[in-house]
C-alpha positions in Angstrom: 116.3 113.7 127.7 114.4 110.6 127.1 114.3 109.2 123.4 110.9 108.9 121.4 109.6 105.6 121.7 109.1 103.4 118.6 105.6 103.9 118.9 102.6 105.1 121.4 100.3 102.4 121.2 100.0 102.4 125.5 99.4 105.9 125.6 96.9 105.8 123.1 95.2 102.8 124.5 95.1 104.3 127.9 94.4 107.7 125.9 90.9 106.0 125.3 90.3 104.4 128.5 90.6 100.7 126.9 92.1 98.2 129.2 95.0 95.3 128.0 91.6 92.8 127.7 89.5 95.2 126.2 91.6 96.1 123.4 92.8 92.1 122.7 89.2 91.3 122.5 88.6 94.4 120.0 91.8 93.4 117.9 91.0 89.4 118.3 94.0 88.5 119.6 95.2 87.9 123.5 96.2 90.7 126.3 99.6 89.3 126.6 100.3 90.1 122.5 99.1 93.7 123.0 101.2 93.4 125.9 104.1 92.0 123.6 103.2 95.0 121.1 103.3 98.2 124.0 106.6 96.6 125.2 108.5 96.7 122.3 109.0 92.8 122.1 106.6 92.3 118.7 107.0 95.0 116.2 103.8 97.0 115.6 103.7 96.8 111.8 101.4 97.5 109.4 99.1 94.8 109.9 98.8 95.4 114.0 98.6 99.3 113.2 95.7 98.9 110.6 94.0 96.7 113.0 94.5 98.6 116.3 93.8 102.3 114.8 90.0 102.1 114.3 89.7 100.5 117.4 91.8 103.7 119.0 90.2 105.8 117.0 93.5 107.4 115.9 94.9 107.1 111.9 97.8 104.7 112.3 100.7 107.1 111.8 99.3 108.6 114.9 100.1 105.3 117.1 103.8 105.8 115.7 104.5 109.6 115.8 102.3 111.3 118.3 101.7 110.6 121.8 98.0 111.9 122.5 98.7 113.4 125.9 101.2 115.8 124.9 98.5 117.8 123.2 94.9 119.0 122.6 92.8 116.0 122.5 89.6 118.0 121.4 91.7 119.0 118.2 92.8 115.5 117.2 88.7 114.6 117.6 87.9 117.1 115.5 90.8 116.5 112.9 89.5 112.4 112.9 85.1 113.9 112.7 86.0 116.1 109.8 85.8 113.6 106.3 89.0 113.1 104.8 87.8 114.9 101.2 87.3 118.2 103.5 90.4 118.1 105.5 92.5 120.1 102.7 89.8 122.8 103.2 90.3 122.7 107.1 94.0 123.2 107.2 94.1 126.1 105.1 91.4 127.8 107.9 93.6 126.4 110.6 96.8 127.9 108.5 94.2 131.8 108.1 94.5 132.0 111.6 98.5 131.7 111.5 99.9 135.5 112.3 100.8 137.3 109.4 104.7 137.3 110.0 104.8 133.1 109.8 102.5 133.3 106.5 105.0 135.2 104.9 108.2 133.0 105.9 106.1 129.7 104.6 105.4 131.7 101.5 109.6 133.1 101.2 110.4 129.7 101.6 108.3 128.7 99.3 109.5 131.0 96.8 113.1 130.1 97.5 112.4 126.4 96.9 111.0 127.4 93.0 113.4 130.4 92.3 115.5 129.1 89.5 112.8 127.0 88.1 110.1 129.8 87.9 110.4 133.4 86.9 109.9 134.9 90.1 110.3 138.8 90.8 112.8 139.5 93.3 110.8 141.9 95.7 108.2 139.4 96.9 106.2 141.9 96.8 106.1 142.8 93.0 104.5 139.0 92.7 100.6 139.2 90.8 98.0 139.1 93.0 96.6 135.3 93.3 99.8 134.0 92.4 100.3 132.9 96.1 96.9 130.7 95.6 97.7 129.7 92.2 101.0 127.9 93.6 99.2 126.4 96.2 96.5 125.1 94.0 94.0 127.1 95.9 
């Protein structure tokens, strides 16, 4: 099995149909330092990743953690449309559809983690209704 790469930044480039050239002139800088940057010989910090993400139209920790091909690219378009003060709102409807079974583990671990620091019943199921959404801040 092949290790995860520092960072995606080719596979998001090619991800968005940019060429070496088209991305250096985007970024200001030259083909051979994007080069430099998708071959591992400059280190894509912070100052390249804050530069290079608009342009890919990706967050920066995406360049680092996620390479777009292994999944839905309609999602992560729709994640990057929706404004960031609504995207607490859009993960709990993503989370609603969730079955019911993996809802309730989250929520048992949940309760594990504060056992001890809250009084919490131990049937989960003795908990008062809204308590759940309370915790969560809902």
């Amino acid at each position: 099995m092949d290790a995860k790469p520092p960072h995606f930044l080719r596979q998001w480039r090619t991800f968005r149909n940019l060429s070496l050239r088209d991305l250096a002139k985007q970024a200001a800088t030259t083909p051979s330092t994007i080069s430099d940057l998708e071959t591992f010989k400059l280190q894509l910090s912070p100052k390249w990743l804050s530069r290079i993400a608009p342009i890919l139209q990706c967050q920066e920790g995406w360049l680092i953690d996620y390479d777009p091909n292994e999944f839905d690219g309609d999602l992560l378009e729709a994640w990057r449309q929706i404004p960031a003060e609504n995207r607490s709102q859009a993960l709990r409807v993503l989370k609603s559809f969730i079955p019911e079974t993996a809802a309730r583990t989250t929520q048992h671990r949940l309760f594990g983690a504060l056992k001890g620091k809250i009084d919490i019943p131990d049937d989960f199921d003795d908990l008062p209704d809204g308590i759940i959404d309370e915790i969560e801040g809902r």
